[in-house]
C-alpha positions in Angstrom: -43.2 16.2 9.7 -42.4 16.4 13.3 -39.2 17.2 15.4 -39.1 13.3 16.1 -39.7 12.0 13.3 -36.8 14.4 11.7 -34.3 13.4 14.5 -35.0 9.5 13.8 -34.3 10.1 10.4 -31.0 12.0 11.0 -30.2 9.5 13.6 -30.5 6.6 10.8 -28.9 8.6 8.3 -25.8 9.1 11.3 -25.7 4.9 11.6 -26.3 4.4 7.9 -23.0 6.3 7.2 -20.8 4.7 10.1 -21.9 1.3 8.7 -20.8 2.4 4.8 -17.3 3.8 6.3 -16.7 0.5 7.8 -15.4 -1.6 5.4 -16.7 -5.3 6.2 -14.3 -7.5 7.9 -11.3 -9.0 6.0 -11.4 -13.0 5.3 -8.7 -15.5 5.4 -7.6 -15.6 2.6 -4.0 -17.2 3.2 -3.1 -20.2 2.2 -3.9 -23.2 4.5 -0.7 -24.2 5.4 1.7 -21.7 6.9 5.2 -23.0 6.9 7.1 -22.8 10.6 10.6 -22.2 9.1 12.0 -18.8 8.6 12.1 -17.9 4.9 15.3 -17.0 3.5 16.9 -13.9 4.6 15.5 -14.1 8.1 17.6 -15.3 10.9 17.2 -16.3 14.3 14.5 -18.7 16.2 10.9 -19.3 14.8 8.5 -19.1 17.9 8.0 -22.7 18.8 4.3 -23.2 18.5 1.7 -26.6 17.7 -0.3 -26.3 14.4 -3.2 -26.5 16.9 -1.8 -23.7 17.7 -1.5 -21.5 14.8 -4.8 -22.6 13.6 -6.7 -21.3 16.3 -4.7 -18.2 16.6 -5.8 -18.3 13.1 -9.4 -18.2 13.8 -9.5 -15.8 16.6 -7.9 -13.2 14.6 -10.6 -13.0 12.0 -13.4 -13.4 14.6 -14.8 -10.3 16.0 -15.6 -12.5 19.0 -12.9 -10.5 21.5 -14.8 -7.1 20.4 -17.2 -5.6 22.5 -19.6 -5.5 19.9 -18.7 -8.0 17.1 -17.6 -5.4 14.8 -13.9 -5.7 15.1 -11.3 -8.2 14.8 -7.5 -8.5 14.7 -7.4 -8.5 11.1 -9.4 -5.1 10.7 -6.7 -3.3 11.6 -4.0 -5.8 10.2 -5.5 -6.4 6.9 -3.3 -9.2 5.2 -3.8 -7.6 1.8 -1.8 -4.4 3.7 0.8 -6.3 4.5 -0.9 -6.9 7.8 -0.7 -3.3 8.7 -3.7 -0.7 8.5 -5.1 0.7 5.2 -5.5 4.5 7.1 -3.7 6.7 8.9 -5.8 5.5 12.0 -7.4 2.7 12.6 -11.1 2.1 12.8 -12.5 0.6 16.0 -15.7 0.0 17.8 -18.1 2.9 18.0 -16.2 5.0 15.0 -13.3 5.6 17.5 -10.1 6.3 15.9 -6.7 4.8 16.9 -4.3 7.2 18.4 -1.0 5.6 16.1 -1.0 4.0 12.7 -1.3 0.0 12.9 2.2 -1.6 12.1 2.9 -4.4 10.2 2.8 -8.0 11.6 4.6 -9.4 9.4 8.2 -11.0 10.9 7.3 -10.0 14.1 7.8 -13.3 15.2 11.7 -12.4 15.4 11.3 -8.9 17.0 12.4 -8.4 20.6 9.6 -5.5 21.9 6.2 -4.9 20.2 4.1 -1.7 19.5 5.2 1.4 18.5 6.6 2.2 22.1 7.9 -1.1 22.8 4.8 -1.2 26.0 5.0 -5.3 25.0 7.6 -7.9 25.7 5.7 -10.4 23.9 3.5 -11.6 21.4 1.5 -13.0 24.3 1.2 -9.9 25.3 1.0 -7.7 22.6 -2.0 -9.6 21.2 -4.2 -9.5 24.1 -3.9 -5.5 24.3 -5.7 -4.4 21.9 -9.2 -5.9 23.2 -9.6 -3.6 26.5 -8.1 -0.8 24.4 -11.7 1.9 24.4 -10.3 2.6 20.7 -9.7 -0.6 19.1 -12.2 -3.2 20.6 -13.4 -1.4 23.4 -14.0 -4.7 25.4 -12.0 -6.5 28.1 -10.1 -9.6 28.5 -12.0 -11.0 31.1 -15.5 -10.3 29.1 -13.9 -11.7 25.5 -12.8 -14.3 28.0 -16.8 -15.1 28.8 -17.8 -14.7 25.4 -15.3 -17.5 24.2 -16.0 -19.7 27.3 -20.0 -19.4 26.3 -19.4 -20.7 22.4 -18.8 -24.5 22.2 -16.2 -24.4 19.4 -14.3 -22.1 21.3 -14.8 -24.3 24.3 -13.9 -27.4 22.2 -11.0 -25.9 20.7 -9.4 -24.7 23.6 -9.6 -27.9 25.2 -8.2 -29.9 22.8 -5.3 -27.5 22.0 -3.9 -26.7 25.5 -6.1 -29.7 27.8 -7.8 -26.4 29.2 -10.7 -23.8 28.9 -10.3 -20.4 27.3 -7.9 -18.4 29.7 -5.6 -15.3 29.7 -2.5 -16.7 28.7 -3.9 -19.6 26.3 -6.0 -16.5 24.2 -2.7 -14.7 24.5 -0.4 -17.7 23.5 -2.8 -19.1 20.2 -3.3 -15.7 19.1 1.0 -15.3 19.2 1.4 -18.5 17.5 0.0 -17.7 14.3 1.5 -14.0 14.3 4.8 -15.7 14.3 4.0 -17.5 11.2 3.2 -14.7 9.1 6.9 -13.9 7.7 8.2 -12.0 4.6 11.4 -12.6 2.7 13.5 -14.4 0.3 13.2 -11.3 -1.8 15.7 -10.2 -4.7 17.7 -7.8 -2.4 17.9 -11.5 -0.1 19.5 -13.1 -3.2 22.1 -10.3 -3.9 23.5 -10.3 -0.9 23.3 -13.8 0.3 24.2 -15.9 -2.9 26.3 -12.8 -5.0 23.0 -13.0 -7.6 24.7 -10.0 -9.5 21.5 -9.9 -11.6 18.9 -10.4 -8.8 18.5 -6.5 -9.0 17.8 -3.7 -11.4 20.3 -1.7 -12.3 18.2 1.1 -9.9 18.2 -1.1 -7.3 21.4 -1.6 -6.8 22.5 2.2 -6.9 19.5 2.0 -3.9 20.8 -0.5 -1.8 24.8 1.0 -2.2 23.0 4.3 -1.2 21.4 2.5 1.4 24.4 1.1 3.1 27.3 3.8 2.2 26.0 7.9 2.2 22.8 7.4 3.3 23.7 4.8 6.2 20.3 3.9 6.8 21.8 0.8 8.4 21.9 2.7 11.7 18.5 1.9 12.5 17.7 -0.3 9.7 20.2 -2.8 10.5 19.7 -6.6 10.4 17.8 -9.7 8.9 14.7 -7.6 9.5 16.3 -4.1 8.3 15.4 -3.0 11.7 17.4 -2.7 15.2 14.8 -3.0 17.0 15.4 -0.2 19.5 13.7 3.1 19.5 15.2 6.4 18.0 13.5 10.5 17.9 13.4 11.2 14.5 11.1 14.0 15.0 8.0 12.3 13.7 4.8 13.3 15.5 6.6 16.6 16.4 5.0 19.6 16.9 6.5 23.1 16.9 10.5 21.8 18.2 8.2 19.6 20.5 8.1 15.6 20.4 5.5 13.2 21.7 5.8 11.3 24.8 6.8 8.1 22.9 8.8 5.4 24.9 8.7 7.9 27.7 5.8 7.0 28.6 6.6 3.6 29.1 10.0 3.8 30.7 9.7 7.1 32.7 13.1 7.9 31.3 13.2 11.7 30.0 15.7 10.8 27.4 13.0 8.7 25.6 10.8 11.1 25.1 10.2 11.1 21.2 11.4 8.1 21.0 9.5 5.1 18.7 10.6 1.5 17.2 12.4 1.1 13.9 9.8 -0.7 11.7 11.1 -3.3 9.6 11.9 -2.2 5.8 10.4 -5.5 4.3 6.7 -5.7 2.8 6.7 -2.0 2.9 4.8 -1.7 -1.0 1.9 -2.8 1.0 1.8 -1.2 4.5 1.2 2.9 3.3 1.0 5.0 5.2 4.1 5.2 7.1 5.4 6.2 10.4 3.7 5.8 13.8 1.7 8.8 12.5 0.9 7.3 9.7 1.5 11.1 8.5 4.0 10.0 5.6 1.6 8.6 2.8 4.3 7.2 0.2 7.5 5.9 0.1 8.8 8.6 -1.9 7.3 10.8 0.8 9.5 8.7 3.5 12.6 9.2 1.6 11.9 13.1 1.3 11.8 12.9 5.2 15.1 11.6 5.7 16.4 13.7 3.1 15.8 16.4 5.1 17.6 15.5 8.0 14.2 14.3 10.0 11.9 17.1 12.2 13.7 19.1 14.2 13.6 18.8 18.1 15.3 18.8 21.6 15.7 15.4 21.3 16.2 14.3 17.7 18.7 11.6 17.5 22.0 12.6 16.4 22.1 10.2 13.6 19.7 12.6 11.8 20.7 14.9 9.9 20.1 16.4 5.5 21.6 13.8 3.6 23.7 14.3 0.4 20.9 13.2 -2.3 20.2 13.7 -5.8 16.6 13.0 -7.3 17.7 9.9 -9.1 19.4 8.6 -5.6 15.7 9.3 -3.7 14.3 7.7 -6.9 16.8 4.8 -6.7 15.8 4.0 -2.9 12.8 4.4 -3.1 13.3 1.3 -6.2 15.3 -0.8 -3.7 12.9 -0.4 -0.9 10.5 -2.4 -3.2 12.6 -5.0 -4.3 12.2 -5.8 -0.6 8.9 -6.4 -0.8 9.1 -8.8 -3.4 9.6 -12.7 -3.7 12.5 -13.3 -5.7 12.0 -15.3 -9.0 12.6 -19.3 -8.7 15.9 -20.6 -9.3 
């Protein structure tokens, strides 16, 4: 057999495996209505957006239309079945490249303040229309998904009859937002215990969680709020290496004392969104809890919030149980 003929056989071998480690692109599979009101538990303003809106947000983020080569789409790195977060540690994008952090959750972003790991996006608008010149994710560019839409005559339709105007910047931006901030998660058990005094709402174990929870572990320092999360950014020596952090929000603010520095995810919908961390180094929650048990990674910068916490096995076991009673919709009434 000759060298050529070898080297087109390895070559096809190459693209036959980086077609079988892509998984195919998620469907819809939601239901066709998604409800604008906050679910209970959640507090604060619902982003004010048409149902013409939300449902072609809906459709661009399962079209791999904005990728450069039609292999990608919103929803391959927020799978809904994850919890709209990603299934690996790094996401997969155009061309086998890898994502540099973990994909987060989307859901109840609709009431978050900054988006991204390192707060880079002070809204949804924006958020949703960084990923598409990203060289890792879908490698295009905003202007050339831009064209791509403005050549297909749905799109064209669509965009027209949603916002009386062609596919641009901030309408892609603005449809793609609109149905983020419907995809919400609560009204959970831990929702009903605290809000309506439902004693028997939670286990026995859950409880013992969420009293750990608020009292010696006071994970309400960062996990504070509606949304169990403050939305600011703390050094909890994730990413570290050797005593030394990543750049995190430094690199957006410029400010040295941010250096380290990430967003507190949200706690809620968290059975589904493994692995954990902007890492995505931590792969279970029991492993999340063993984290913070130990006081975080060390570092120049760690926050001074961390530190070992006073915790027996059946408390670790016990948050770890209320952690997933938030993930859970709590039984009719």
């Amino acid at each position: 057999m000759s060298s050529r003929s070898l080297l087109w056989m390895a070559l096809g071998a190459l693209g036959l495996a980086q077609i079988q480690e892509r998984a195919p692109l998620p469907r819809d599979s939601l239901p066709p209505t998604l409800s604008a009101e906050l679910p209970r538990g959640l507090e604060g303003s619902a982003p004010n957006a048409s149902e013409a809106e939300v449902a072609l947000g809906r459709k661009l983020f399962f079209d791999p239309v904005l990728s450069k080569d039609g292999s990608v789409s919103c929803a391959s790195c927020h799978e809904p079945e994850r919890g709209f977060a990603g299934r690996e540690r790094f996401s997969l994008g155009v061309g086998g490249q890898r994502t540099l952090r973990n994909s987060p959750t989307l859901l109840n972003r609709g009431v978050g303040v900054r988006h991204m790991w390192d707060g880079r996006a002070s809204s949804l608008d924006e958020q949703a229309l960084i990923p598409i010149s990203d060289p890792r994710e879908m490698a295009s560019s905003v202007e050339a998904a831009l064209e791509r839409l403005n050549a297909n005559p749905e799109y064209r339709a669509a965009f027209q009859s949603t916002f009386d105007g062609p596919p641009d910047a901030p309408r892609l931006g603005r449809s793609i937002a609109a149905f983020v901030g419907r995809l919400y998660l609560a009204d959970s058990p831990v929702d009903r215990f605290r809000i309506d005094n439902e004693f028997g709402a939670l286990t026995p174990e859950e409880r013992s969680g969420l009293w750990f929870f608020e009292s010696r572990g006071q994970c309400w320092r960062c996990h504070s709020g509606p949304n169990f999360s403050d939305e600011l950014f703390h050094n909890t020596g994730v990413g570290a290496a050797q005593g030394v952090p990543e750049e995190g929000r430094r690199a957006i603010t410029g400010a040295d004392g941010d250096r380290g520095r990430f967003k507190t995810p949200t706690l809620r919908g968290l059975s589904f969104t493994a692995p954990y961390m902007h890492d995505g180094g931590l792969a279970t929650l029991d492993d999340v809890v063993k984290f913070y048990r130990e006081g975080g990674s060390k570092n120049a910068g760690l926050a001074p919030e961390l530190a070992p916490l006073d915790m027996s096995d059946d408390d670790a076991r016990n948050l770890v149980r209320f952690l997933e009673a938030l993930s859970r919709r709590a039984t009719a009434r």
